[in-house]
N, C-alpha and C positions, 0 to 999 in steps of 0.2 A: 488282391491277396486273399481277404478270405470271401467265401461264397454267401450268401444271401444268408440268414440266418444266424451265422458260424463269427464264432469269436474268439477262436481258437486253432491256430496251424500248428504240424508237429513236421519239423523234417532231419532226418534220420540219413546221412552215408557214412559208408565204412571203406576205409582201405588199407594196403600195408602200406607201412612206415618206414621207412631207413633212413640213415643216417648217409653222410657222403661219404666217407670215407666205409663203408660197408659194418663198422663197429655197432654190434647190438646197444640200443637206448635204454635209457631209463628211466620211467614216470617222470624223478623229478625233475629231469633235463626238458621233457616237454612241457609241464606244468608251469616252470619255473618262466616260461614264455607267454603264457595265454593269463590274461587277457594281456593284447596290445597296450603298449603304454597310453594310446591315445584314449583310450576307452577306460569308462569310470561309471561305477555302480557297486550294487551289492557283491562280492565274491563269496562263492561255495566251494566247497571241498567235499572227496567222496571218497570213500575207500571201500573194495566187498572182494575178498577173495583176488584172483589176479589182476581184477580192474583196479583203476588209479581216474580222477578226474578232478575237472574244476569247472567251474561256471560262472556267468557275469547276469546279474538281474539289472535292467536298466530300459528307460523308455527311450524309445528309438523315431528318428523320422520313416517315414516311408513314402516310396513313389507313386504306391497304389493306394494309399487309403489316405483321405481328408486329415485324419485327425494322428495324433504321433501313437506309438503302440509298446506294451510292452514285451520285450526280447529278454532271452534266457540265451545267452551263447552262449554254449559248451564242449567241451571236450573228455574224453575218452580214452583211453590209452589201457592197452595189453603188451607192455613188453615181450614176454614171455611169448606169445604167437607173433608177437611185429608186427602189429594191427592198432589202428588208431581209429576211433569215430565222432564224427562232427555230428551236434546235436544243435538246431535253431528252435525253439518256441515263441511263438507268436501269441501275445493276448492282446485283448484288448481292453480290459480291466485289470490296474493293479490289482488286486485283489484276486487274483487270479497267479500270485504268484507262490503259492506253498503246490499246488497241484501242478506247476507248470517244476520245479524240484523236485518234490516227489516221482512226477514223472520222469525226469531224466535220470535220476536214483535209482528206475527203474528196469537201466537200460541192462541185458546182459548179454555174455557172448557164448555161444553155440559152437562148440568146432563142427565142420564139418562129419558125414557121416565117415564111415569106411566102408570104401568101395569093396566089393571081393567080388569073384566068378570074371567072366568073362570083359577084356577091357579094362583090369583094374591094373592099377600102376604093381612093375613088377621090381623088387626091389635086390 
């Protein structure tokens, strides 16, 4: 898990979100879900603008490192664009864990440029 030296992983996917029956979501429908009931630790909350999230501090096993580690699971959520993103933190010092929320704090979202001239969606 992490490379020689390093005591610290950050990993980061984003994608759209729906719902099944096609009906737009809303933060607290997804938040109200995360963390899984099985899992127990610190929880975070986050609000900034159209973001919404939540987060789980807790030490975790792992299959690659000897010793247990601590995890930040989090989540993400844009209704409003219908984009959700999954955030893992890996330390390996508690104490590593206001930088390891900060950083997810720090997550934001970027729409897309707009394309124009040739190739661009025509509407």
């Amino acid at each position: 898990m992490f490379d020689p030296g390093e005591r610290r992983e950050v990993s980061l996917s984003s994608m759209i979100y729906r719902r099944h029956d096609g009906a737009p979501f809303t933060a607290k429908e997804v938040l109200d879900t995360f963390p899984p009931h099985e899992m127990s630790g610190l929880r975070y909350e986050h609000e900034k603008g159209q973001l919404a999230g939540a987060a789980l501090w807790m030490l975790g096993e792992s299959d690659d490192e000897p010793e247990p580690c601590w995890v930040l699971m989090a989540i993400m959520v844009c209704p409003e664009a219908g984009r959700l993103a999954r955030c893992t933190i890996v330390c390996k010092e508690e104490s590593d864990r206001d930088w390891a929320v900060d950083t997810w704090r720090s997550i934001t979202r970027t729409p897309p440029p707009v394309q124009t001239g040739p190739g661009a969606a025509m509407g």
